[in-house]
N, C-alpha and C positions, 0 to 999 in steps of 0.2 A: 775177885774183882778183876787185877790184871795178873793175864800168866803168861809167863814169858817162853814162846815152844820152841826158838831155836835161833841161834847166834851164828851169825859168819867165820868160817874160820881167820879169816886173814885182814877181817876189818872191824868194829865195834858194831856194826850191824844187828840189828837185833828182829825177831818177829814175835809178836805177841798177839793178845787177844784182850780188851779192854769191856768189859760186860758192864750193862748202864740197866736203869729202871725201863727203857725205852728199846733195847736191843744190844747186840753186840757187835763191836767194832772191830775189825780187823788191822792190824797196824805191822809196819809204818802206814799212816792212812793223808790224804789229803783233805780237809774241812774246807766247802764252799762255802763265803763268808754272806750272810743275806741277813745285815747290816740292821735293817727295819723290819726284818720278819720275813725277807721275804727277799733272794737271790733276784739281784737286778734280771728281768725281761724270762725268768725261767718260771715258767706253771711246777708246783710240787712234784706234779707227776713225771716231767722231764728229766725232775732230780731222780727221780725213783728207776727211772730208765735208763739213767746214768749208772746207776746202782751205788749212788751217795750214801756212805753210810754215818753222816754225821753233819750236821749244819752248825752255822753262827750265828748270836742274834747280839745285838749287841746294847750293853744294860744303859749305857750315857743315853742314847738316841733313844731307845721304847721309853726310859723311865720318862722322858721333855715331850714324847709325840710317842701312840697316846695317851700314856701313864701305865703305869703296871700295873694300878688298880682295873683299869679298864679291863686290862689282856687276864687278870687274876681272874675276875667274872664272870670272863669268858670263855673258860675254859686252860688257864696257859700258853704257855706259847704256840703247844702242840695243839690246843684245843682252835686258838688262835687263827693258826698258820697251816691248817688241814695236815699237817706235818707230823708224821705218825712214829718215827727213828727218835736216834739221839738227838740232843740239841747243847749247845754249849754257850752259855752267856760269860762275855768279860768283864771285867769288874767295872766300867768305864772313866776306871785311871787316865786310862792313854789318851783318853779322847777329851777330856778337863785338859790334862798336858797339852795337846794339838788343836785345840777348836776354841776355846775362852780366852776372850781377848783380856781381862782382869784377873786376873786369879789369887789368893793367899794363901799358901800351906801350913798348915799349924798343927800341934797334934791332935787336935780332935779330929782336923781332914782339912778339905780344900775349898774355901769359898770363894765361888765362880760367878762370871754373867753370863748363863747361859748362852749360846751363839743366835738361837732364833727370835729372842723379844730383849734380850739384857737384864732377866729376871733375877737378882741375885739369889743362888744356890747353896749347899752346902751339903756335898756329898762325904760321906763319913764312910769308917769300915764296914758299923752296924748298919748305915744306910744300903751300903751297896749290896749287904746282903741280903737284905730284907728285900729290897726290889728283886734280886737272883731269883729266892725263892719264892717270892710272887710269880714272877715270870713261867717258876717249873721246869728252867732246865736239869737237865740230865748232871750236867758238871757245872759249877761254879769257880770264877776264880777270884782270888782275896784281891783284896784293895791296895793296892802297891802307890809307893810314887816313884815315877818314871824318870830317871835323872837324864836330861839332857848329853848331848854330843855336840861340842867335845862338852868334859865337864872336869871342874877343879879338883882334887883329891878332895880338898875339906868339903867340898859340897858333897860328895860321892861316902864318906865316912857316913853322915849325918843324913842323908837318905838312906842306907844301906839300913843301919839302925832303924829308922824310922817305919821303914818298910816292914823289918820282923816285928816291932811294936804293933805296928795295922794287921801284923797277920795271925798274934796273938789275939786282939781283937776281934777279926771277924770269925777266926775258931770260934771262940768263946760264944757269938751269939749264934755261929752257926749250929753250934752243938744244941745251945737251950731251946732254939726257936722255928729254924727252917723244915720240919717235920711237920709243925704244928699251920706253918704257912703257906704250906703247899696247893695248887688250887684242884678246883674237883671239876673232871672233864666233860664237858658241853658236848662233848660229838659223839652221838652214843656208838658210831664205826670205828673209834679207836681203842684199840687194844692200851691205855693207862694202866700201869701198874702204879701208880699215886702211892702206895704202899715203901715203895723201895725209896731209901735215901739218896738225897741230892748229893753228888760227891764234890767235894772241894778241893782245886789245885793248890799250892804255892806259887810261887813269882818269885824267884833268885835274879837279886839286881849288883848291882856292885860296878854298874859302868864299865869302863876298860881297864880296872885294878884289878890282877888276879889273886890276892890276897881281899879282897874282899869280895870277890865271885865264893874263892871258899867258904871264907868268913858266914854268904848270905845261906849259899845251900847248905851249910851246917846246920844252923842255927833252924832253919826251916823243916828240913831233915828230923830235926829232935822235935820237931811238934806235929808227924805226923801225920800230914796229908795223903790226901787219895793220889796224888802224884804232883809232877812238879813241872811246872815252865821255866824259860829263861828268857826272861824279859829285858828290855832296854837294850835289844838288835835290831834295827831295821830300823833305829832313827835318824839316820844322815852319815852315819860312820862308814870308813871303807869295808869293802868284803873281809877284808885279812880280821882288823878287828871284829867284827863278826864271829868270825869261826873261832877266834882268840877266846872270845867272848863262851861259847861251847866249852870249848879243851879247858878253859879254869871252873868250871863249875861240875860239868859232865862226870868227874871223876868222884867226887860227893857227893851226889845222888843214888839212893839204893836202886840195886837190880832190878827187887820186884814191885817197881811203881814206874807208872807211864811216866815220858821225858816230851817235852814239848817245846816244841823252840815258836813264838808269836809273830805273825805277821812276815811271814815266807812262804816261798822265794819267787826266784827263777828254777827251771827243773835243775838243770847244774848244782844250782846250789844244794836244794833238797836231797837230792844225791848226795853231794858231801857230805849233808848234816846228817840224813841217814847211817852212813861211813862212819861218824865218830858219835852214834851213840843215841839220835833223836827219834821219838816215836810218832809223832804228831806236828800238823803243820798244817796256818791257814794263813791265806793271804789274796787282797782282791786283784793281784795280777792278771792272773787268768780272765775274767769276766771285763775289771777296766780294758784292759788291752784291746780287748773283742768289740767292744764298741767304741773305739777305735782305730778300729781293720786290720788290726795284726793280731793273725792267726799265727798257733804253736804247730811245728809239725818234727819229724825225728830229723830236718835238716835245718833245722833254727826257721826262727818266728818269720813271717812273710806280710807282707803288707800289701791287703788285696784290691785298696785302692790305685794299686800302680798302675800302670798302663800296660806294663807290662802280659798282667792279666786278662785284658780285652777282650781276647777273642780263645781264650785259653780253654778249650772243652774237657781237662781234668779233673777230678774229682780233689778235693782240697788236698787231702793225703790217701796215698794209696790202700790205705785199710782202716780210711774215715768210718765212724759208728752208720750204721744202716737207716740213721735219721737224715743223716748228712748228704750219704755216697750220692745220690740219685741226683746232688747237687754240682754245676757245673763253677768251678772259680770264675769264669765269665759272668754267669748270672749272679753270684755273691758281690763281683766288684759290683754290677750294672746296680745291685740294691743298695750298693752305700752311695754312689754316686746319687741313686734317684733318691733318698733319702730315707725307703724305706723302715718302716721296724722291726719287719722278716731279717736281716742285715747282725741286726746285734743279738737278735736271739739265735740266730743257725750258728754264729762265731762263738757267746756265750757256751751254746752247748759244746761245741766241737774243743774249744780250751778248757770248760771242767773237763773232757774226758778223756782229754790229752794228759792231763794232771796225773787224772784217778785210773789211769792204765798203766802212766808210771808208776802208780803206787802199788799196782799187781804185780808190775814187772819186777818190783823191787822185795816184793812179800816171798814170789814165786821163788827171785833166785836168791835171797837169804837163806830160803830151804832147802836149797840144792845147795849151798854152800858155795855159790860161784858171784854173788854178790857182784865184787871188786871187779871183774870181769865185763857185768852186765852195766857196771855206773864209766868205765874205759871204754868200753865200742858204743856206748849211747852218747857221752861226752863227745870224744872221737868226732864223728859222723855230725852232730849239732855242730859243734865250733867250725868244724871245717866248710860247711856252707852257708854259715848264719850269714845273712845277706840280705839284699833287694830291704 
């Protein structure tokens, strides 16, 4: 499933290979998140020109709009979503955590009011998994609770626990059940191997304790998974805690299962976390930003609404993807200005591919063994004219 083909000498860097019922992943990899099925303003085929080897769907929002019975149906996500690769559903912890204005934690799970009508809910471990595996994705991740930033020891004890209890849980029904739930594929162009099993992460929580960062990837560790995230970064806490948050966990995690850090970055960052040990990484940076007008380039992010840009007859970055090049940043601003929807899909695509070319650059020089090199003159050269 993952094999791990070569390690940096001078940093925890690692390159692998991540094999799914759907294809194989090349890592460290970046995952474009497309939330509802579907990558904000990008058609599938964009992704596939991008050469995305892996998408998000995300389980809180399909299971509320339009059920996973529906997507089950009709084929999966994949069947679904014309979407013919990996696909990776969250458990949607995080999003109970961040969208429901009610909520109560208990051990059975979380009952919520929904965010779109105030239906009251109650997502479980058994539940999140069973929607997973309606849905068909590729990976699944267990049902965590997301402990807040900052947060008290004693709360962070008693989620920590909590958490291996839910992941005990969703094992369990994953083992008895998600084989048998899998859906059968509607598009008879897709290559479905419906056969192969759904594989299932962990979620190592522990907040900013690093005795119970260890404490969670142990315990997680001993049950098994097809590999492991590190959840509960990227909720409000500084970058230092962050990485803190990596270096207490990252060291109890086994070699040969993928590492995954949720909902990153900036390239910078993913660079570090690459540095110390991470394989995988999604986050809707890249795509919000874009619609937005701030494009990623190798001299820090740019903002193409400036005026700057006006009359600017360059091509966005000098070795823009050939969807792009033929595109002038004068004409890019003129289309956020006039409102355009050409505007956030040409930005959408050019920051996935800003992402997912750092992630070649970072595969390529792992294997050359010059890594630490390639994340210093990238950093370098970004920081030094991040600007306008």
């Amino acid at each position: 499933m993952f094999e791990l083909l070569a390690t940096d000498p001078s940093t925890k860097a690692r390159r692998g290979r991540l094999t799914t019922a759907h294809g194989v992943i090349e890592t460290p990899v970046f995952m474009p998140v497309g939330t509802q099925g579907s990558v904000k303003t990008l058609h599938p085929d964009e992704l596939r020109l991008l050469d995305a080897e892996i998408i998000l769907g995300n389980t809180y929002h399909l299971w509320l709009r339009p059920g996973e019975q529906i997507i089950h149906d009709l084929g999966g996500l994949h069947g679904f979503t014309t979407w013919d690769r990996p696909m990776l559903t969250d458990s949607g912890g995080f999003q109970v955590w961040s969208l429901a204005k009610i909520r109560k934690i208990t051990e059975e799970g979380v009952r919520f009011q929904n965010h779109l009508d105030g239906t009251p809910m109650l997502l479980s471990p058994e539940k999140s998994m069973e929607i997973q595996a309606a849905l068909g994705s590729d990976i699944a991740m267990l049902f965590d609770e997301c402990p807040p930033y900052p947060c008290e020891r004693q709360y962070a004890e008693k989620s920590t626990s909590l958490t291996t209890r839910w992941a005990e849980r969703c094992k369990k029904w994953h083992q008895e059940h998600a084989a048998s739930t899998f859906p059968t594929p509607q598009t008879p162009n897709l290559n479905l191997e419906t056969t192969k099993r759904q594989l299932l992460f962990g979620i190592v929580q522990g907040s900013t304790f690093a005795d119970l960062r260890e404490q969670s990837a142990r315990e997680l560790t001993a049950l098994d998974f097809d590999g492991y995230a590190i959840g509960g970064v990227s909720v409000g806490e500084p970058e230092e805690e962050m990485f803190r948050a990596i270096n207490h966990a990252e060291p109890f995690l086994p070699a040969n299962k993928p590492r995954y850090a949720m909902g990153l970055g900036t390239p910078p960052q993913m660079l570090e976390m690459i540095g110390r040990g991470i394989d995988m990484f999604d986050c809707v940076h890249p795509t919000r930003s874009a619609r937005h007008g701030l494009a990623f380039t190798p001299d820090g992010p740019i903002h193409i609404k400036n005026a700057i840009y006006q009359k600017d007859p360059a091509p966005l970055t000098e070795d823009c993807h050939p969807h792009l090049a033929p595109f002038s940043r004068a004409y890019l601003r003129h289309l956020f200005k006039a409102g355009e929807m050409l505007a956030l899909r040409l930005l959408s695509f050019h920051n996935l591919d800003f992402y997912l070319r750092l992630m070649r650059g970072a595969r390529e020089t792992i294997e050359a063994g010059s890594f630490r090199d390639f994340q210093t003159s990238f950093c370098e050269r970004y920081h030094k004219h991040k600007s306008s």
